[in-house]
ZAFI-681580 format. One record per residue (C-alpha): residue number from 0; x, y, z. Coordinates in pm, whole numbers, always signed. Each point is the difference from the previous one (the first is absolute). Layout:
N
<atom mivex="NUM" X="X" Y="Y" Z="Z"/>
...
END
This chain:
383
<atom mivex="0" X="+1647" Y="+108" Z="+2785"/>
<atom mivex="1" X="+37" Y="+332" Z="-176"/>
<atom mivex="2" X="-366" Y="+14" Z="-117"/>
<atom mivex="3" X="-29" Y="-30" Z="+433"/>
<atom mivex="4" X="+216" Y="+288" Z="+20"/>
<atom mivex="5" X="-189" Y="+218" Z="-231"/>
<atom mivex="6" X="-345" Y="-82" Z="+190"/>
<atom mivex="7" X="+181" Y="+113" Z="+324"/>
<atom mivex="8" X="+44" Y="+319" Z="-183"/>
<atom mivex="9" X="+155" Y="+326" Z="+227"/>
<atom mivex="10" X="+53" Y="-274" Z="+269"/>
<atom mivex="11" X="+286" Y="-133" Z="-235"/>
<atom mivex="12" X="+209" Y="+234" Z="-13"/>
<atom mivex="13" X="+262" Y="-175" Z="+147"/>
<atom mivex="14" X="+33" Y="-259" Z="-319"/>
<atom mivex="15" X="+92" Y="+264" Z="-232"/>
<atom mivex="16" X="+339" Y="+5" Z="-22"/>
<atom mivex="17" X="-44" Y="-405" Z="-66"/>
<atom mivex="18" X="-252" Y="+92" Z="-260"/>
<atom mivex="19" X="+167" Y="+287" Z="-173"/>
<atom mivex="20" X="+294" Y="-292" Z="-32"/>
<atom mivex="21" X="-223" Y="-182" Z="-128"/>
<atom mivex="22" X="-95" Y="+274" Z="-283"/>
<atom mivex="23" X="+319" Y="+55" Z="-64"/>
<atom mivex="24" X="+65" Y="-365" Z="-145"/>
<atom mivex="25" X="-215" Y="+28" Z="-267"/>
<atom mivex="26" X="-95" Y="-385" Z="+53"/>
<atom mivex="27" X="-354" Y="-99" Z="-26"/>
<atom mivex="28" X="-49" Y="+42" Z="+373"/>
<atom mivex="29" X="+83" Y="+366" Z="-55"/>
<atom mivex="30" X="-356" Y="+117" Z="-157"/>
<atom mivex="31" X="-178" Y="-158" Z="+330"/>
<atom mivex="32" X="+282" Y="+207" Z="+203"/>
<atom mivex="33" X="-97" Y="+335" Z="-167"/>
<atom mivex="34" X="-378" Y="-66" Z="+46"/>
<atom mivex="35" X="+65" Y="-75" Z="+349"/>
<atom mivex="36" X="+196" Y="+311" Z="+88"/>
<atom mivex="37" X="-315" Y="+153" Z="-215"/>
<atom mivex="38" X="-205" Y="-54" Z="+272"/>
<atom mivex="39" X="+218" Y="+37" Z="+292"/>
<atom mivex="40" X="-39" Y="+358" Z="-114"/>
<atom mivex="41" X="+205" Y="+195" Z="+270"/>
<atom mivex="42" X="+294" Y="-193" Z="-75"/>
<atom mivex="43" X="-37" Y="-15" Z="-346"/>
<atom mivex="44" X="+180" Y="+416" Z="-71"/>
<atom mivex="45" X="+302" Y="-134" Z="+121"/>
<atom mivex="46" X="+71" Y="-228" Z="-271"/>
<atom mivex="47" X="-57" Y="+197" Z="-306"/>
<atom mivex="48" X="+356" Y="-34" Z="-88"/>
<atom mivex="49" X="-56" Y="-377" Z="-9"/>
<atom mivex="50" X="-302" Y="+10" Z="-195"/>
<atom mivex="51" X="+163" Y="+249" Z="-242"/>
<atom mivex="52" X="+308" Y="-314" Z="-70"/>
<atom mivex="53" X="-306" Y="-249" Z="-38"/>
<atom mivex="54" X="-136" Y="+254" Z="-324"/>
<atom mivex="55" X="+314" Y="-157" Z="-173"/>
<atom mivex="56" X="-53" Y="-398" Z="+90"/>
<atom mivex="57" X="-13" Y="-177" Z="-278"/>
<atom mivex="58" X="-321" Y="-125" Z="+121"/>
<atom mivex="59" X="-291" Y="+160" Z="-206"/>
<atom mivex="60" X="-249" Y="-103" Z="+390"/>
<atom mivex="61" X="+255" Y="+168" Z="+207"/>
<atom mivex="62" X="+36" Y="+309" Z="-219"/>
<atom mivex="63" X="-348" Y="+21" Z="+6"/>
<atom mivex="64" X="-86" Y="-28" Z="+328"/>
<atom mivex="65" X="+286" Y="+265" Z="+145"/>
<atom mivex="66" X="-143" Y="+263" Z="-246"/>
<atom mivex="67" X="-310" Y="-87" Z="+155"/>
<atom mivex="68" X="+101" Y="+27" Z="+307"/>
<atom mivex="69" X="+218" Y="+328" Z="-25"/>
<atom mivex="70" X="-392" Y="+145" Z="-125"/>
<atom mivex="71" X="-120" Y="-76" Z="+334"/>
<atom mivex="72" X="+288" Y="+80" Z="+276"/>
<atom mivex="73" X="+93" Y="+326" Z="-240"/>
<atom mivex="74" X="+348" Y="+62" Z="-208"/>
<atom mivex="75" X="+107" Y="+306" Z="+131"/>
<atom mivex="76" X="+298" Y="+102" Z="-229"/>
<atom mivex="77" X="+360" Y="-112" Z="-88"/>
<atom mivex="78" X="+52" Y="-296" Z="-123"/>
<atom mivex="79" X="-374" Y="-165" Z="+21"/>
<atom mivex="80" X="-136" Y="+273" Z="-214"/>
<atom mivex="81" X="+305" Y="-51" Z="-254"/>
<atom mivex="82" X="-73" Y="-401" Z="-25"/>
<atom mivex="83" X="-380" Y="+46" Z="-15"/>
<atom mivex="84" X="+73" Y="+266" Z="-297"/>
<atom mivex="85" X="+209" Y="-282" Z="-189"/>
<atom mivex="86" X="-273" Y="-249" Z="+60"/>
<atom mivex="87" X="-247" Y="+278" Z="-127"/>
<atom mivex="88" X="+189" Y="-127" Z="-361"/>
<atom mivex="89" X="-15" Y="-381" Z="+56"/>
<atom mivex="90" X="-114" Y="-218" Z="-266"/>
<atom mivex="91" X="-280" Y="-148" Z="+218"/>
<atom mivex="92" X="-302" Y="+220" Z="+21"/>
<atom mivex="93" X="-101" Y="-195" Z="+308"/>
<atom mivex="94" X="+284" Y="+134" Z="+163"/>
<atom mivex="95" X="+15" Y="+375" Z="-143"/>
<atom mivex="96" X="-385" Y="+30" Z="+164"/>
<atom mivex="97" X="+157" Y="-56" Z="+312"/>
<atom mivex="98" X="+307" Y="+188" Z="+6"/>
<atom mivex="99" X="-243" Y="+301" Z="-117"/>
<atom mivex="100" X="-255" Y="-60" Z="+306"/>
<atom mivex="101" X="+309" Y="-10" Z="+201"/>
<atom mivex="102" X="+192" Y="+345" Z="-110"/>
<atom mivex="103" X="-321" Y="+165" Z="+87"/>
<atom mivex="104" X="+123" Y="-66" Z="+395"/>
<atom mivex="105" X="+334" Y="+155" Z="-118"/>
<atom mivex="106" X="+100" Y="+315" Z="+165"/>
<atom mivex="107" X="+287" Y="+82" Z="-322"/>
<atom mivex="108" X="-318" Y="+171" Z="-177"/>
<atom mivex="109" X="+143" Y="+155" Z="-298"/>
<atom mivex="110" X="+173" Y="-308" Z="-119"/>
<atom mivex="111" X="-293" Y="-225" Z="+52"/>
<atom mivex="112" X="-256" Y="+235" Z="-141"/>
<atom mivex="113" X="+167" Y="+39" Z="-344"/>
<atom mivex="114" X="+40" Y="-379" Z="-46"/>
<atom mivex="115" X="-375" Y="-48" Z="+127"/>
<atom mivex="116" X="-67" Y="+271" Z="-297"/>
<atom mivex="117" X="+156" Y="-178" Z="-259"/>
<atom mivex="118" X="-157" Y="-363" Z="+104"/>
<atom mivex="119" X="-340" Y="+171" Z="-69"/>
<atom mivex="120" X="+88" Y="-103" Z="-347"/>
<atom mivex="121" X="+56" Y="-344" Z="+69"/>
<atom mivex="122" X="-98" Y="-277" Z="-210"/>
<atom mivex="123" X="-169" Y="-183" Z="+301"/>
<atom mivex="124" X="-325" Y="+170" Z="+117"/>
<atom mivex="125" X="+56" Y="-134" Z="+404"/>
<atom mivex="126" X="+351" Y="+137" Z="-60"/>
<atom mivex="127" X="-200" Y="+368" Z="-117"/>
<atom mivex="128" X="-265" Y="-64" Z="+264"/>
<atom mivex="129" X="+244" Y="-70" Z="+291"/>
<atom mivex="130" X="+257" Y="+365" Z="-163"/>
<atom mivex="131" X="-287" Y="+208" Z="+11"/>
<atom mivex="132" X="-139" Y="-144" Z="+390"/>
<atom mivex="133" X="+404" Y="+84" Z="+100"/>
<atom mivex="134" X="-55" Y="+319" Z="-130"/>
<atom mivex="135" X="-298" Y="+107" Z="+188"/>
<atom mivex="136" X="+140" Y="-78" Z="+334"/>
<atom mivex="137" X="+283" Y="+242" Z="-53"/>
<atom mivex="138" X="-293" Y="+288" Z="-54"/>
<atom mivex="139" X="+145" Y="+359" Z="-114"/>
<atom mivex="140" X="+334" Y="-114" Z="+31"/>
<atom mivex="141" X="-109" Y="-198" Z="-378"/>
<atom mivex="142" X="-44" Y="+308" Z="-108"/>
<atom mivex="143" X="+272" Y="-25" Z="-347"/>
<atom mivex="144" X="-211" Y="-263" Z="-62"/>
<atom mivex="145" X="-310" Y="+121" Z="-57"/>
<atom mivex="146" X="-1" Y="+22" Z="-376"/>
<atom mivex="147" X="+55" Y="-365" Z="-21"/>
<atom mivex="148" X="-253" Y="-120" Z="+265"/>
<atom mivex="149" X="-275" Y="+236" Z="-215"/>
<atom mivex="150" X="+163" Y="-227" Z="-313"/>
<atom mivex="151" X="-139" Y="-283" Z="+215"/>
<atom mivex="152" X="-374" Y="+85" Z="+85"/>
<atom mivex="153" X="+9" Y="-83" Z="-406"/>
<atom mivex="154" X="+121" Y="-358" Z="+91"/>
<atom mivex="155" X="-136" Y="-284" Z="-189"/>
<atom mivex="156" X="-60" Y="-174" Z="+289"/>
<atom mivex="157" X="-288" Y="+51" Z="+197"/>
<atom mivex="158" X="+185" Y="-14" Z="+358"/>
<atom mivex="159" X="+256" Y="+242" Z="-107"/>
<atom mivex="160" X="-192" Y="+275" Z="-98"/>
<atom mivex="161" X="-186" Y="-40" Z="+344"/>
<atom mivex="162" X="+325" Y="-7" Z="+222"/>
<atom mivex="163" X="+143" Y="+234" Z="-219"/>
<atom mivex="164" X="-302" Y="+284" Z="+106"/>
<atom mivex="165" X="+22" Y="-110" Z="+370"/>
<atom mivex="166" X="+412" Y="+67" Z="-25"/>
<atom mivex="167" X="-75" Y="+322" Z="-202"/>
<atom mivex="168" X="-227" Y="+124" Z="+294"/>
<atom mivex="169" X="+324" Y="-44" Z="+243"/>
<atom mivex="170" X="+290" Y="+162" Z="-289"/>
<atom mivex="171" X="-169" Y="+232" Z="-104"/>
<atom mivex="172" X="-440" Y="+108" Z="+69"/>
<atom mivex="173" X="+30" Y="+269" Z="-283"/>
<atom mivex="174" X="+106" Y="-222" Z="-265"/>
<atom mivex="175" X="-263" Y="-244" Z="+52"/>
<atom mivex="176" X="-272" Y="+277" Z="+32"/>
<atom mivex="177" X="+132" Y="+150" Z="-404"/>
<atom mivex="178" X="-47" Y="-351" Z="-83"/>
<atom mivex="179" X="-303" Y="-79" Z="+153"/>
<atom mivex="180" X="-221" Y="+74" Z="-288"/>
<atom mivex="181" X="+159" Y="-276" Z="-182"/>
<atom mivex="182" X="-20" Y="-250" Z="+269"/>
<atom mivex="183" X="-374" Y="+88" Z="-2"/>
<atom mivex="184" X="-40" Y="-196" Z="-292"/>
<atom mivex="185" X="+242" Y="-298" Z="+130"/>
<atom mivex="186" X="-278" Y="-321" Z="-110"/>
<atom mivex="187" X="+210" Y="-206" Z="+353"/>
<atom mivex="188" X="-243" Y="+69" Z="+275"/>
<atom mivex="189" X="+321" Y="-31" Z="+234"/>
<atom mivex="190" X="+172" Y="+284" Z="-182"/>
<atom mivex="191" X="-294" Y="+228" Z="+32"/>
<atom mivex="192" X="-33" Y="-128" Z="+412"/>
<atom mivex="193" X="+371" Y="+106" Z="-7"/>
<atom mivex="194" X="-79" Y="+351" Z="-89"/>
<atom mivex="195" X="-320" Y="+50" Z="+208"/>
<atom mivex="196" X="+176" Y="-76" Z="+288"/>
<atom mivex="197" X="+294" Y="+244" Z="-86"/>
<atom mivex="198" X="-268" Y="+295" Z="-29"/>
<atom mivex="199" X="-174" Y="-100" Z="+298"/>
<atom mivex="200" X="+323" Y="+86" Z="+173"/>
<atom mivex="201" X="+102" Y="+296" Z="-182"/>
<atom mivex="202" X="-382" Y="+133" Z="+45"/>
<atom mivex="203" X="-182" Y="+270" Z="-205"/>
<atom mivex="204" X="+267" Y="+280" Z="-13"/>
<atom mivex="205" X="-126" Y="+90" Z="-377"/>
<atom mivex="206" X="-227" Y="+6" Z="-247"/>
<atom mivex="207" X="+157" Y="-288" Z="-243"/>
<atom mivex="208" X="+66" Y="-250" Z="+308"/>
<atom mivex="209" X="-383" Y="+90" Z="+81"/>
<atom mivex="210" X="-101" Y="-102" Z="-324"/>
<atom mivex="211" X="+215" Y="-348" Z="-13"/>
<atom mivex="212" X="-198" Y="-89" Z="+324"/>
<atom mivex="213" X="-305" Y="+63" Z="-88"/>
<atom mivex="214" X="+68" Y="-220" Z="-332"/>
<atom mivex="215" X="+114" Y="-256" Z="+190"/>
<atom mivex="216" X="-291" Y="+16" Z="+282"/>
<atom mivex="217" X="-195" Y="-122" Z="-342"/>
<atom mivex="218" X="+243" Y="-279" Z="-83"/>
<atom mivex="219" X="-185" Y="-353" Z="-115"/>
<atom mivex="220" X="+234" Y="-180" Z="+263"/>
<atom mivex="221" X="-151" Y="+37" Z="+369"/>
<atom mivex="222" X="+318" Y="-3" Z="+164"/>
<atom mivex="223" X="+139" Y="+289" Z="-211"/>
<atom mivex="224" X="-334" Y="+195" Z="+100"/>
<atom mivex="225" X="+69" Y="-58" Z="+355"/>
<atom mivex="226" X="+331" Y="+111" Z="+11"/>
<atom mivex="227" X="-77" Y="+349" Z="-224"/>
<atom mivex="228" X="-323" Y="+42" Z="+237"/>
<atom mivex="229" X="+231" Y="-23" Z="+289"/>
<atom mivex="230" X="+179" Y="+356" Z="-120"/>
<atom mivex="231" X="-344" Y="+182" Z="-41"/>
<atom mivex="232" X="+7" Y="+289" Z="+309"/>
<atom mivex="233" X="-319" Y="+173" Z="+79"/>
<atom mivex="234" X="-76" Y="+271" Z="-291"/>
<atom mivex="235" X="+244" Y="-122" Z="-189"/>
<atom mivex="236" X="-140" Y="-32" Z="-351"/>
<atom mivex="237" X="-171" Y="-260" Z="-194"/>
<atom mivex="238" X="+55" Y="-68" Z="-388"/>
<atom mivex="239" X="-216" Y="-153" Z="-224"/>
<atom mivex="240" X="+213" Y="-294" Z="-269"/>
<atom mivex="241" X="+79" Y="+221" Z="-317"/>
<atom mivex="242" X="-8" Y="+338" Z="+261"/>
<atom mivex="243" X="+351" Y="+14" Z="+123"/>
<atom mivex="244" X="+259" Y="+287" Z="-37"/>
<atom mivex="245" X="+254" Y="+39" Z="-274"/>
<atom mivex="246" X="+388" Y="+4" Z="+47"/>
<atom mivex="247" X="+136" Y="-4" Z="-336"/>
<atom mivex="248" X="+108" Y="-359" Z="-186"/>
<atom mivex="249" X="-57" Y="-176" Z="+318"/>
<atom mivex="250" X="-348" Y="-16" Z="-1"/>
<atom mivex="251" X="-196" Y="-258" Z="-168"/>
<atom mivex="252" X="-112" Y="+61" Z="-375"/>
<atom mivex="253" X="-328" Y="-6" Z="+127"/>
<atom mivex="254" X="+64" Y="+313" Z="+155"/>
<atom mivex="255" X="-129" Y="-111" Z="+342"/>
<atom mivex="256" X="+7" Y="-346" Z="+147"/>
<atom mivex="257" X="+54" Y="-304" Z="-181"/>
<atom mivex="258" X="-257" Y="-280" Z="-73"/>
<atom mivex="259" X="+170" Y="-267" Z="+206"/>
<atom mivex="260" X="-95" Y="-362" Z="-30"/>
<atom mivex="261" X="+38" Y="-274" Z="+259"/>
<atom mivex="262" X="+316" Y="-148" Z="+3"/>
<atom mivex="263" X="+20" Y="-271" Z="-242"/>
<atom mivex="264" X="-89" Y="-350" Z="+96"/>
<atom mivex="265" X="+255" Y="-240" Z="-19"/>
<atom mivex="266" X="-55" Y="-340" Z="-201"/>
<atom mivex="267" X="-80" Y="-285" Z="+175"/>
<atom mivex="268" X="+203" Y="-261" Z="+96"/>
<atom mivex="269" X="-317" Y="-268" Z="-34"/>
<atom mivex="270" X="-289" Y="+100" Z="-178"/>
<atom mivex="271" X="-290" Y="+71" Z="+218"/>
<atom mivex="272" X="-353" Y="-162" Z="-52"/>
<atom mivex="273" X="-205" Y="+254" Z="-177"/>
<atom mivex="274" X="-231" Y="+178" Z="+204"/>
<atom mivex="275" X="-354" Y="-26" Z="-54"/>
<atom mivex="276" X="-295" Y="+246" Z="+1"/>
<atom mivex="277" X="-117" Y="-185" Z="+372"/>
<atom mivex="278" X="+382" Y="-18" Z="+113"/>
<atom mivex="279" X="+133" Y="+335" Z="+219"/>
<atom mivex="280" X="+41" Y="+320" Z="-122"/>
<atom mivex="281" X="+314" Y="+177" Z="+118"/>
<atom mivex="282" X="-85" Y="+365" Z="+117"/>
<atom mivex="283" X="+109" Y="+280" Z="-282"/>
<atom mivex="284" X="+245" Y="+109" Z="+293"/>
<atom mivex="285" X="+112" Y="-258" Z="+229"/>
<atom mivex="286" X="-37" Y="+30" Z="+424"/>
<atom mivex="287" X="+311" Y="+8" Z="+215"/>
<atom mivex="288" X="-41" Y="-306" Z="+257"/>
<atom mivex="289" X="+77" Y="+132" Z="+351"/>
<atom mivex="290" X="-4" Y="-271" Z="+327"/>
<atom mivex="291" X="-361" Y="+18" Z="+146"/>
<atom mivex="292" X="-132" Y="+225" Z="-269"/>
<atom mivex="293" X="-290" Y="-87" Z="-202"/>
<atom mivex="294" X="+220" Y="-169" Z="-308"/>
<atom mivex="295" X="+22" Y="-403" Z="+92"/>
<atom mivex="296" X="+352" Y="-70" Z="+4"/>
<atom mivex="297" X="+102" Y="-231" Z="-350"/>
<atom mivex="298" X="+153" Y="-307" Z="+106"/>
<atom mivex="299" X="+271" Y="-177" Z="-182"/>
<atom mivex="300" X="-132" Y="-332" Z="-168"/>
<atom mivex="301" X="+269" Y="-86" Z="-225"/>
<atom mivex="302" X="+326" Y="+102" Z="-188"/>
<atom mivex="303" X="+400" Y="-112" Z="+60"/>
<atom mivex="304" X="+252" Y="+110" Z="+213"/>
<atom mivex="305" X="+259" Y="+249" Z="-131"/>
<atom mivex="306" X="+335" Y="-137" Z="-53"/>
<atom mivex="307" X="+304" Y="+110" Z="+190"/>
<atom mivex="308" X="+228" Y="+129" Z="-262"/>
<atom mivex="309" X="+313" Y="-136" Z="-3"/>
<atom mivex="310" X="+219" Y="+266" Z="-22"/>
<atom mivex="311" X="-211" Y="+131" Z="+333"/>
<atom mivex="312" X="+36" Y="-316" Z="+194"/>
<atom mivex="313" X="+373" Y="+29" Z="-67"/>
<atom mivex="314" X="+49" Y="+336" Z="+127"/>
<atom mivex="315" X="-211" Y="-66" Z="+292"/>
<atom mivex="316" X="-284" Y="+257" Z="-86"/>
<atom mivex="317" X="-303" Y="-6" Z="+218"/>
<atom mivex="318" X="-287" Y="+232" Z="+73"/>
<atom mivex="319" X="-359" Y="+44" Z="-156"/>
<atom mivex="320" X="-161" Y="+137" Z="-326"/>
<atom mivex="321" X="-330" Y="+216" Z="+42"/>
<atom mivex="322" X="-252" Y="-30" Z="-329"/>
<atom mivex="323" X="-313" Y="+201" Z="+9"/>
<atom mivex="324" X="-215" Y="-211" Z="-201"/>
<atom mivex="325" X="-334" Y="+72" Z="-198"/>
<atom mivex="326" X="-187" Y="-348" Z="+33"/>
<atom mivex="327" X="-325" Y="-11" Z="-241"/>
<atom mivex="328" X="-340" Y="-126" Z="+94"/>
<atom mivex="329" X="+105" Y="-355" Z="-90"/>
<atom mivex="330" X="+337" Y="+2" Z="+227"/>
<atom mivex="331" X="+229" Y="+47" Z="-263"/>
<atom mivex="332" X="+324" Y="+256" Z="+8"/>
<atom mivex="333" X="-92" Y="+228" Z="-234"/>
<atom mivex="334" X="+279" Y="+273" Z="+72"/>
<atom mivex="335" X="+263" Y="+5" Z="+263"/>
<atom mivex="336" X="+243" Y="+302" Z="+134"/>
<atom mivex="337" X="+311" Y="-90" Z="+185"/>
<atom mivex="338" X="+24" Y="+246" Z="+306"/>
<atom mivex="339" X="+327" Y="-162" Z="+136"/>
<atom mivex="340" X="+226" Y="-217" Z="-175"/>
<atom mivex="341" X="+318" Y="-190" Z="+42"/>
<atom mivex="342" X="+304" Y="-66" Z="-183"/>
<atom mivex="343" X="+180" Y="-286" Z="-205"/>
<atom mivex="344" X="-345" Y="-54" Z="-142"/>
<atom mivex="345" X="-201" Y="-77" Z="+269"/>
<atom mivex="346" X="-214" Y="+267" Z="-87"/>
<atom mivex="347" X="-84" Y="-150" Z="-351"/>
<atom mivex="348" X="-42" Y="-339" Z="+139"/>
<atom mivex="349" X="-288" Y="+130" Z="+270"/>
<atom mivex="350" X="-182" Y="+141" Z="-313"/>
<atom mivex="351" X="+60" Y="-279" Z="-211"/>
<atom mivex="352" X="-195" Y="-194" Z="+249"/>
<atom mivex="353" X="-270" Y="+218" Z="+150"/>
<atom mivex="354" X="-112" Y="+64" Z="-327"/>
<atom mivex="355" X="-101" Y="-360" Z="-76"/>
<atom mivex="356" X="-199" Y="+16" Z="+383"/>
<atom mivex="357" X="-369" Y="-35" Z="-37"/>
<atom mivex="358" X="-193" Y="+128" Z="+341"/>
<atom mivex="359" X="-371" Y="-70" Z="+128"/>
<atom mivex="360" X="-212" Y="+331" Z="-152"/>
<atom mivex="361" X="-20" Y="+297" Z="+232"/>
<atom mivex="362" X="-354" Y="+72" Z="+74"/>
<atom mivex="363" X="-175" Y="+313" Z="+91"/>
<atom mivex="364" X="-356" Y="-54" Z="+89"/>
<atom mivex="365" X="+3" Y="-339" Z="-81"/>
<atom mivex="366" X="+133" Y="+50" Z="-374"/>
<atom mivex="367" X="+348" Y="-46" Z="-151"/>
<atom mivex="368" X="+174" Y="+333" Z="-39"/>
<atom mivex="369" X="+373" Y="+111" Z="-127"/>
<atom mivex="370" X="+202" Y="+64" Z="+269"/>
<atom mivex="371" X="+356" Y="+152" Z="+44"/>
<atom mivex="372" X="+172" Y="-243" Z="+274"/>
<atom mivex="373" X="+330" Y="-4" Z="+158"/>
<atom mivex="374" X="+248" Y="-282" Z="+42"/>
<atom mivex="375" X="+304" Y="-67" Z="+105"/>
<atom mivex="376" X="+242" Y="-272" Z="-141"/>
<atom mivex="377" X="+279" Y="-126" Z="+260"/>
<atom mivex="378" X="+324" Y="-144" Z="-92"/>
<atom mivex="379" X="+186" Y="-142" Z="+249"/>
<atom mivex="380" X="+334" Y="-267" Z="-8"/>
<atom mivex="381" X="-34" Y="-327" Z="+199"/>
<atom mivex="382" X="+215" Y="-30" Z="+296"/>
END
């Protein structure tokens, strides 16, 4: 009956007082409740105040699912934004990721932004990953903590340093453009995307952010190349690698651009029959498949499932996860790069999975190529 009321969605409005009851509890009816008024959406504002009691059940699903909740219908300020700042401390890292996704809806700005600061330090990388993604969406007003979302683009982990450069592009363009010559030499694909994108939105205004594009219009990863080529503006110029300006320590010790490799391939989950001299030959740079272009289409042949993580299914977290895969000549997954992800581990378990897929070769011509292909990984809760 509730999961009903949640498919009914604005047309429900009328239940919420029942289901807000029903949150209020804190009995294992009370996650389904939240997730309902979720989706009812234009009821769902009004019981903020309800959601904020159900951050101290002592239910670890219902604390989880009212943070997530409060992400999606907003905190405002008050007392939301004070309980999602004490969860920001909780012992769970499941359930500080959520609480710092939420307080990026959170209107109390200077309170939330210092705490979102501080989590960037965090022992948990989604914890780090989900501070820094807060961050961004407050913009300028992040500004005091600039230094420490720079300290990030040094993350160890591979999806931090790219989220921190996109968030760095909204706190504070400047920053990221003094940095850039670092980044340059970033070996995550992603992190490099992160910052050709940021330039292509700045655009040429001088000579040093001239001279990161035109390294990165010469990046190994075709992706990066489009996005950098994307910023070029008739007569602006053209660099050779090794020819770009100088802007003191910043700069690569090459003095120019630096000698980027591909981004490392990850290990194999099975190991893959070796090819043979007869067997395809993936192209030195792979093609981008595009719907009725002239790259077949790889078809998935084999490979599990993800699993719905726990913690997730608890909490009620649906959505999808975007991977832009590189697929060899043979159909394996040679390299992946999440575009979108989702919390509470979701986003691991879509990887964990696709990377195991194998896929029918893309041809060109008749012959087996590398391509760079698109999917999309739905999660979704049975009713």
């Amino acid at each position: 009956m509730i999961d009903a009321l949640g498919i009914i969605g604005p047309r429900g409005a009328a239940a919420a007082p029942a289901l807000s009851r029903l949150v209020a509890t804190g009995d294992v009816n009370a996650a389904e409740a939240a997730k309902a008024l979720r989706r009812i959406g234009s009821a769902a504002a009004a019981v903020v105040p309800t959601l904020v009691r159900a951050l101290a059940s002592q239910e670890s699903g219902v604390r989880l699912m009212a943070a997530d909740t409060l992400r999606f219908v907003g905190c405002g300020s008050g007392t939301a934004s004070h309980a999602l700042l004490k969860a920001l401390g909780d012992s769970d890292p499941a359930m500080r990721e959520l609480a710092a996704l939420a307080l990026g809806g959170c209107t109390d700005s200077d309170r939330a932004v210092g705490s979102l600061g501080e989590r960037l330090a965090d022992t948990d990388p989604r914890v780090r990953l989900a501070a820094a993604e807060a961050l961004g969406g407050f913009g300028p007003a992040a500004a005091t903590e600039s230094s420490r979302v720079r300290g990030s683009t040094d993350d160890p982990d591979e999806r931090v340093r790219a989220q921190a450069v996109r968030s760095l592009a909204s706190i504070d363009p400047q920053a990221l453009v003094d940095d850039g010559g670092q980044l340059l030499s970033d070996p995550i694909a992603g992190v490099r995307l992160e910052l050709a994108r940021a330039l292509r939105s700045r655009g040429e205004t001088e000579p040093w952010i001239g001279g990161m594009i035109a390294c990165l219009a010469a990046d190994p990863d075709e992706a990066v190349r489009r996005a950098a080529s994307a910023t070029s503006r008739p007569g602006s110029s053209t660099l050779a690698r090794g020819e770009g300006p100088t802007r003191g320590e910043q700069l690569p010790s090459s003095g120019g651009c630096p000698e980027l490799r591909p981004t490392p391939t990850p290990a194999p989950v099975a190991t893959p029959a070796p090819r043979t001299a007869s067997g395809p030959t993936p192209t030195r740079c792979p093609y981008r498949y595009v719907q009725g272009g002239e790259i077949g289409e790889p078809v998935k042949v084999s490979g599990p499932e993800p699993d719905y993580a726990e913690q997730a299914r608890r909490a009620g977290v649906e959505g999808a996860v975007v991977l832009d895969l590189t697929i060899s000549g043979s159909g394996e997954v040679i390299d992946l790069r999440v575009l979108k992800g989702l919390p509470l581990g979701l986003t691991e378990a879509a990887v964990e999975a696709v990377r195991q897929w194998r896929f029918t070769p893309a041809k060109r011509e008749g012959r087996a190529v590398e391509v760079l292909y698109t999917v999309t990984v739905n999660f979704a809760l049975k009713r």
